[in-house]
N, C-alpha and C positions, 0 to 999 in steps of 0.2 A: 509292106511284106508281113505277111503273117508271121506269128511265132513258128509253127512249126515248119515254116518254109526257108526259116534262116541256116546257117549253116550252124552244124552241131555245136562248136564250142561258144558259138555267144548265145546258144540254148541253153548251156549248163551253165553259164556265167548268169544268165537272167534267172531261173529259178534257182540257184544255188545262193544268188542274194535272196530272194523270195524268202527264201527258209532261212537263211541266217535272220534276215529282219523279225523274219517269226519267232524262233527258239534260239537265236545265240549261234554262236559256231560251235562251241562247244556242244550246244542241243540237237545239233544237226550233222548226222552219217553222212558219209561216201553213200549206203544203200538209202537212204533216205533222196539223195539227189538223183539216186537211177530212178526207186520208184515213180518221183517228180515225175523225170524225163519220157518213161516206160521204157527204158535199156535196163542191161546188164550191168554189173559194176564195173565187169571188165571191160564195157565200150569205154566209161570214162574214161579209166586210165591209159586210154589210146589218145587222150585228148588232156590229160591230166594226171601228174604222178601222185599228188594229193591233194587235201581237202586246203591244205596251205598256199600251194599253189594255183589254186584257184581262188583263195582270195585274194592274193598278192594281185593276181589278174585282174581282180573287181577294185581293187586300191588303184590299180594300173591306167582301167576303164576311166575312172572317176577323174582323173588328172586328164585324158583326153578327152571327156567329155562338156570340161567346160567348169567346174564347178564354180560358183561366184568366191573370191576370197580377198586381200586387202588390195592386190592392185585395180581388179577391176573396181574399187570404190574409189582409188585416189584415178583413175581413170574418168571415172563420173565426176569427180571433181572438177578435174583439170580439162573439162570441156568446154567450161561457160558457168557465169553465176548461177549458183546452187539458190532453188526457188523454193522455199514451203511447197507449192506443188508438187516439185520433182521429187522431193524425199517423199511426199505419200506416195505418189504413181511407185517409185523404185522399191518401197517399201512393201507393199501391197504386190508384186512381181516379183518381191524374194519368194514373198509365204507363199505366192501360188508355186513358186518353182519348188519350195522343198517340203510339199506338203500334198501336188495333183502329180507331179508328174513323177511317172514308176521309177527311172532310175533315183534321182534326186533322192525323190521321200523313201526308198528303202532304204539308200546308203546311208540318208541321214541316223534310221533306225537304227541302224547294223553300225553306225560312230555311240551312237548313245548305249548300247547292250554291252559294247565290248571296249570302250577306252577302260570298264576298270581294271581287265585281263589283259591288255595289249597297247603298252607306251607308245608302238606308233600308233594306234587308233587312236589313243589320247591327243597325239599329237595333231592330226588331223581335225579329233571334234572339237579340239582351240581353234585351229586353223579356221574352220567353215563357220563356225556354230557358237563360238562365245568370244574368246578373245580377240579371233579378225572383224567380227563386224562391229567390235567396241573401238577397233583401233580405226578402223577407215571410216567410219560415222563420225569421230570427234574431229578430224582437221573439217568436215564438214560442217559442224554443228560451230564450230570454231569460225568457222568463214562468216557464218550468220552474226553471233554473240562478238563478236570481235574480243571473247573474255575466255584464256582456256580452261581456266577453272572453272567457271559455270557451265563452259561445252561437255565436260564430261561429267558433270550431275546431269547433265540433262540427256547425253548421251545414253544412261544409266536409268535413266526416268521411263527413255522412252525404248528402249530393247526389253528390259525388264520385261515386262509384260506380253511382249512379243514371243519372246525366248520362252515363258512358260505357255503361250497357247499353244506352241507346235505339240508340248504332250498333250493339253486339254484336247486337240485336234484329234491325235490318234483315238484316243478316248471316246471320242463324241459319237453315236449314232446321229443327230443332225450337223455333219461336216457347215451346211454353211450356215447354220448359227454362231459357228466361232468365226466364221467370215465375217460373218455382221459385227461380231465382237471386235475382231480389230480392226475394221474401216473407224469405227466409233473412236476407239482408242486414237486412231491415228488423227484422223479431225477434231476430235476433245484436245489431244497435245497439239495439235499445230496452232489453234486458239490459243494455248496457255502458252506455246511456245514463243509465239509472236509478240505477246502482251509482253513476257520478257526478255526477246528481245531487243524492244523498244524501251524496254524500263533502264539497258546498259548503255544504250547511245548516249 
């Protein structure tokens, strides 16, 4: 379905993250989401009483559409032995989700511009973005090292880097030169990872 053949309110809900990911919420009108849309201001508010409720909506979205967070890791876990392979595949199927695909990678922007304005956006870019994928990678990393204190340096070893390409990513005019960056990263650690894994047996 095309965009403008959707029904109106998850029109404004798609461009209204558009533009928060771009300028903030704060940087971004009520007339700045008609202009978007090409309505009036006063369509919106047939569909929305404000700019707040309409993000509470895109918060709302975000929770039914799936967002990956600690259960679906202890999920991946608890299906079968965790392989070096499957952490790169899973790994490499975060970045592309919160990095190609439109909802994903704007919300992820619109967590990063606004946890320092909005404790629940904070709370959230823990949730997705830093502290959930430290906490559901380590009983992972844990299952391998059979050592929990080494699972979480290495837990640490290996997000790092990850965590900072998502901005090198927005950044980038060649998007998949940071692809190649982190396949590299992720095959460099699963070598080093493996070597110490086998160094704790």
């Amino acid at each position: 379905m095309k965009r403008n053949e959707k029904p109106m309110k998850e029109r404004i809900l798609e461009e209204a993250l558009q533009l928060f990911s771009q300028n903030g919420y704060t940087g971004t009108s009520m007339n700045d989401i008609a202009a978007k849309l090409g309505v009036t201001k006063a369509a919106l508010y047939k569909h929305y009483k404000s700019k707040q409720e309409i993000l509470d909506s895109i918060v709302e979205k975000a929770s039914e559409y799936g967002l990956p967070e600690e259960q679906q890791g202890e999920d991946f876990l608890s299906e079968r032995q965790v392989s070096y392979d499957d952490i790169k595949t899973y790994t490499k199927e975060q970045f592309s989700y919160w990095t190609s695909e439109e909802f994903p990678s704007c919300f992820r922007r619109v967590l990063t511009l606004e946890q320092y304005r909005d404790p629940r956006m904070a709370n959230l870019y823990q949730r997705y973005l830093a502290k959930g994928p430290v906490s559901y990678m380590e009983p992972i990393f844990e299952q391998l090292t059979k050592d929990s204190q080494k699972a979480r340096q290495l837990v640490l070893d290996f997000y790092g880097p990850i965590f900072l390409l998502y901005s090198i990513y927005d950044g980038a005019e060649e998007k998949e030169s940071v692809v190649d960056i982190l396949d590299r990263h992720v095959d460099s650690f699963s070598q080093i990872f493996q070597q110490k894994a086998t160094a704790v047996k």
